[in-house]
C-alpha positions, 0 to 999 in steps of 0.5 A: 292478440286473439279474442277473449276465448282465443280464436284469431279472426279469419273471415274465410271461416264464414264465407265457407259456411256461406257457400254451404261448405264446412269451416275448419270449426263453426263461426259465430254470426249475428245479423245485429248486436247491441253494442252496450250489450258486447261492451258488458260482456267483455267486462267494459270497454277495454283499450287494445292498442294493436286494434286499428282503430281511428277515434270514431266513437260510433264504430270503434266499440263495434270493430273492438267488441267484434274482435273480442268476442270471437267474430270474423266480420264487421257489419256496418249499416248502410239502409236505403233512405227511408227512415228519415220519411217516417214517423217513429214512436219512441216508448218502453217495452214491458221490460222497461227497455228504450224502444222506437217504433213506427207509427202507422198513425201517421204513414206517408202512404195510404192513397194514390195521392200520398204516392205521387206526392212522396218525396222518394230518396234516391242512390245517391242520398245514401251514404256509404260512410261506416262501410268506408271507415270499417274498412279502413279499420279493419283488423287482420283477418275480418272483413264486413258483411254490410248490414242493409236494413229493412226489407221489400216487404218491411218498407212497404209495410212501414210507409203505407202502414202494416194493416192499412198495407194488408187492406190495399193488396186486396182493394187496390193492387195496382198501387200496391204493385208501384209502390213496391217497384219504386222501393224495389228500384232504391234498394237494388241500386243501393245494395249494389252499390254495397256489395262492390266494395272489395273488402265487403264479403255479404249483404244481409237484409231484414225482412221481417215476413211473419209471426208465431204461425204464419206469413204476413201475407198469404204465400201466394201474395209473397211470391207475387208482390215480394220475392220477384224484388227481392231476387233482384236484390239477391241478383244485384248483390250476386252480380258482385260476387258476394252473398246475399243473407236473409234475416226474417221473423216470423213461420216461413215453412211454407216459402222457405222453398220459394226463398232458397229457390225463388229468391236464391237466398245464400243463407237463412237467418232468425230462428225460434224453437216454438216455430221450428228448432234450428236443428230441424231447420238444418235437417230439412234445409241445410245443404241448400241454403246456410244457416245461421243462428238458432240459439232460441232468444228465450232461452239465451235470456232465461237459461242458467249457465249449465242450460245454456251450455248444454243448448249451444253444445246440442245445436253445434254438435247436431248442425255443424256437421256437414257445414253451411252453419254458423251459431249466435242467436235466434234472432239478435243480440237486442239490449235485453239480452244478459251479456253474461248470457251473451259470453256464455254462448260464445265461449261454448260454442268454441269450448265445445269444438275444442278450438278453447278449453 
């Protein structure tokens, strides 16, 4: 049975825009979705007995709306560990939205001795087990693109705590340096790890490294404290011969450059049109590195139908040309996001290349 607008998954789509070559038409990507979101969007959880699904109540609405909504992968999460050694913060946005923050009142991190004392997690406390059961249930056509979580820089942030971090790269840099190692250390092995598996296509990570008009830290800080670990995970994912995607927030134009080459990212993902439109992101990168994404959240949430056709249609027509480009939105299809919305994008983006009318 094909999706809602028709298509039949082929994962071969996406890791032809991976290898920055030109699919047969322009795939769909996200680096996460809310799965209450996609269940709306397709009008409720529907019961599609042909699916192989296997009664696990939190992975088989992600494999069916997957399916549905036109996706050629599955993107289970694996993580490195971590989260259980933070403290996290649950409030409501100004939307009145469920959010859960990390609380950098209460860091494990802030001294040498809060470092030695840590109780760091090791490989083998990770488990593989949605990565197993996703690909056990795989349907015909999709494979997983294992979603890793928080990044280098995200995790160095989140232990010691955003400004307190920013304080130590400054007035104690040694420390910064370990810290940064031994994080480095648990996520090569456990994104290795991941990108062995057989049916495992890419690994994405998220690393958050800027807002509105600039980098967290300075460039030069990045290239020296950052991407060196970061390219080892790239390397690691690489040795297994799979793809290595990066999801950040944030105005990168002055590393975009140092991640394409430094790093060896294979794709870019998280885009908003106040920083730089994807469209030019294409122009001045596409070729280089793959592109992912690009719908402006703002837009995806405030748009009426005929805008929001109009924006997708402008974004497929100008970026797919040439290949390396895959379309969802700017950022993540967070549970803010209208699932009417939601649908509206993913039909036009097949509408518009005539693989559905």
């Amino acid at each position: 049975m094909p999706s809602l607008f028709g298509t039949e998954p082929d994962y071969r789509r996406l890791l032809t825009v991976l290898q920055k070559q030109e699919p047969d038409w322009v795939p769909v990507y996200e680096f996460f979705s809310d799965t209450s979101v996609q269940e709306r969007a397709i009008g409720g959880v529907r019961e599609e007995p042909h699916l192989p699904l296997g009664g696990r109540p939190d992975c088989d609405p992600h494999i069916r709306c997957q399916y549905l909504l036109g996706y050629d992968y599955l993107s289970p999460g694996v993580g490195f560990g971590f989260s259980t050694r933070i403290s996290r913060q649950p409030l409501k946005d100004a939307s009145g939205f469920d959010r859960n923050y990390v609380d950098d009142r209460h860091a494990p991190i802030k001294d040498r001795r809060g470092f030695e004392t840590f109780d760091w997690p090791t490989p083998e406390e990770v488990s593989y087990e949605l990565v197993e059961y996703c690909a056990a249930h795989l349907p015909e056509g999709m494979k997983l693109v294992v979603n890793l979580g928080g990044g280098l820089l995200e995790w160095a942030m989140w232990l010691v705590g955003a400004e307190d971090f920013c304080l130590m790269v400054y007035d104690d840099p040694d420390l910064v340096r370990e810290i940064i190692a031994r994080i480095n250390d648990q996520q090569v092995a456990v994104a290795r790890q991941a990108a062995s598996h057989p049916d495992v296509i890419a690994c994405a990570l998220g690393d958050d490294m800027g807002f509105k008009t600039q980098t967290f830290l300075p460039p030069e800080a990045l290239r020296e404290l950052i991407f060196p670990g970061l390219r080892r995970i790239a390397d690691a994912v690489h040795a297994e011969g799979k793809a290595f995607i990066l999801h950040s927030c944030g105005n990168l134009t002055l590393v975009m450059d140092d991640l394409i080459e430094m790093v060896g990212i294979d794709a870019k993902h998280s885009f908003e049109d106040v920083i730089m439109p994807v469209t030019e992101v294409k122009r001045r990168w596409g070729g280089r590195v793959a592109i992912l994404g690009g719908v402006d959240v703002d837009v995806l949430c405030t748009a009426e139908e005929p805008r929001l056709r109009a924006y997708v249609r402008d974004i497929v027509q100008q970026c797919g040309p040439g290949g390396g480009f895959a379309l969802g939105s700017g950022n993540s299809i967070a549970n803010y996001i209208p699932p009417a919305n939601l649908r509206v994008m993913l039909d036009e983006a097949f509408r518009c290349q005539g693989v559905t009318v």
